[in-house]
C-alpha positions as CSV (number, residue, x, y, z in Angstrom):
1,X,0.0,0.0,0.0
2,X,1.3,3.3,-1.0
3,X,2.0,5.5,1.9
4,X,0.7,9.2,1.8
5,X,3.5,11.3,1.2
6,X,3.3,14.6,3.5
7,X,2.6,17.8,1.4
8,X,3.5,20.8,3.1
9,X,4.8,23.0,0.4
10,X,3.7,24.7,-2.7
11,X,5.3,22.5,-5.0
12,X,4.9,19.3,-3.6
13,X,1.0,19.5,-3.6
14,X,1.3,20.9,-7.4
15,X,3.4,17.6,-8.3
16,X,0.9,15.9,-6.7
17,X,-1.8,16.9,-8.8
18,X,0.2,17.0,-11.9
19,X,1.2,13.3,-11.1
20,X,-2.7,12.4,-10.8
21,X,-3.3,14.3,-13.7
22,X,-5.6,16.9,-11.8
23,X,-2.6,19.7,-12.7
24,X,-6.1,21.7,-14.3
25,X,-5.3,25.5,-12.9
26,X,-8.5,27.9,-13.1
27,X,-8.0,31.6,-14.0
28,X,-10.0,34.5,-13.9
29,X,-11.2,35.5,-17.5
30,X,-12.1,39.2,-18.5
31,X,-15.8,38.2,-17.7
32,X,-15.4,37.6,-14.1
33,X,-15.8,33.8,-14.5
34,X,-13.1,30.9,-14.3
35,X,-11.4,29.7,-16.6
36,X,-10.0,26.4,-17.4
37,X,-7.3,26.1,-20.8
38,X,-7.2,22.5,-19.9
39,X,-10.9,21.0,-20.4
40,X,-12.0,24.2,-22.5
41,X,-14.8,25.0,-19.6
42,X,-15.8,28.5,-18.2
43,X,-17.5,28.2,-14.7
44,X,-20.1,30.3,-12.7
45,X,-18.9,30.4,-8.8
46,X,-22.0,28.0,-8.2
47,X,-20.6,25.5,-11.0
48,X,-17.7,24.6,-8.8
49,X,-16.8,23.9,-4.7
50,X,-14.1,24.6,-2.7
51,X,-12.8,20.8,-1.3
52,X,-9.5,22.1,0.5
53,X,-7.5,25.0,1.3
54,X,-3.7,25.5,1.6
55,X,-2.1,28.4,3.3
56,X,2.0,29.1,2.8
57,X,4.0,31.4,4.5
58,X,7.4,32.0,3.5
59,X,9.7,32.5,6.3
60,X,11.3,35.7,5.2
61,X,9.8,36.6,1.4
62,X,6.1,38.2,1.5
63,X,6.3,36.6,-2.0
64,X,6.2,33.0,-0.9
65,X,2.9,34.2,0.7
66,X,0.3,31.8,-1.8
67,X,-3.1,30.2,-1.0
68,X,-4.3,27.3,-3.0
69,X,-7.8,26.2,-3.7
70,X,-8.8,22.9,-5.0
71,X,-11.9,22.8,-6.3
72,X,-14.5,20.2,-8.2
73,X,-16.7,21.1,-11.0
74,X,-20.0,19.9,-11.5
75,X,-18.6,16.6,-13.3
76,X,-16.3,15.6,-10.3
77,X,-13.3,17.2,-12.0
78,X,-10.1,18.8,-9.6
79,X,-8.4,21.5,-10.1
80,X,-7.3,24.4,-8.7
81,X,-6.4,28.3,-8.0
82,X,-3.6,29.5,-7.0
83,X,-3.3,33.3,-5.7
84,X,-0.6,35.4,-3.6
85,X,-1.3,37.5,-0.4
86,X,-2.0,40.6,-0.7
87,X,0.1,43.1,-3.3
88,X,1.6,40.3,-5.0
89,X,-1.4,38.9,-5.9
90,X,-1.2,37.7,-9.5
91,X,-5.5,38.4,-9.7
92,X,-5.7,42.8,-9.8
93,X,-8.7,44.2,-8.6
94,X,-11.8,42.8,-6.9
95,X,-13.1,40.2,-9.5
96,X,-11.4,37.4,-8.2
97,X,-12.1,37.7,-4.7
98,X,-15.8,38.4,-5.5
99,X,-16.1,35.2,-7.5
100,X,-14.1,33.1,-4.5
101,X,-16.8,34.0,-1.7
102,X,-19.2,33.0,-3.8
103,X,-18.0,29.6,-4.3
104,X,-19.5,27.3,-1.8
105,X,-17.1,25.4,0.6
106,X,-16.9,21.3,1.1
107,X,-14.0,20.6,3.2
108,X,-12.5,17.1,1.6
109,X,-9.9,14.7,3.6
110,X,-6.4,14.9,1.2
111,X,-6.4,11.0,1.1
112,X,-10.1,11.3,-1.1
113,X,-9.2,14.2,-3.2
114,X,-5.7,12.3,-4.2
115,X,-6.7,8.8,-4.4
């Protein structure tokens, strides 16, 4: 039985979803919805769930300040948004946040979501 490897940093939980094939990172598009280059889909904040959040704090760089949503469509797809603290936040103005707290929240155990 594989054992679960500890993910406690940035890039460890990205390989990990690259590796399971669930590398599918949602952007903001011009419209205020998500986007996802990968499957070709555009998704409404109620078309998709929050399943876990992970916070990093650098130890001496405010830009190694990240949070990282995964999230599940509507047709039990992962994948995920990725966004900075604060100023060096990759998403400008409020469109981003607006569309997050509108996204309803379904806390998931790690060993489901990478299975």
């Amino acid at each position: 039985m594989e054992q679960p490897i500890a993910m406690n940093t940035l890039s460890q939980i990205l390989e990990k979803l690259r590796l399971k094939g669930k590398d599918n990172e949602l952007k903001i598009s011009d419209h205020g919805k998500m986007q996802s280059k990968t499957l070709g889909k555009i998704y409404r904040p109620e078309d998709l769930t929050i399943v876990k959040t992970y916070r990093f704090e650098g130890d001496s760089d405010p830009a190694d300040n990240s949070v990282l949503y995964l999230v599940e469509d509507q047709d039990k797809n992962i994948g995920y948004m990725l966004d900075a603290y604060g100023i060096y936040s990759d998403n400008d103005g409020p469109a981003f946040d607006d569309f997050l707290k509108k996204i309803p929240t379904a806390d998931r155990d790690e060993q489901e979501l990478f299975a």
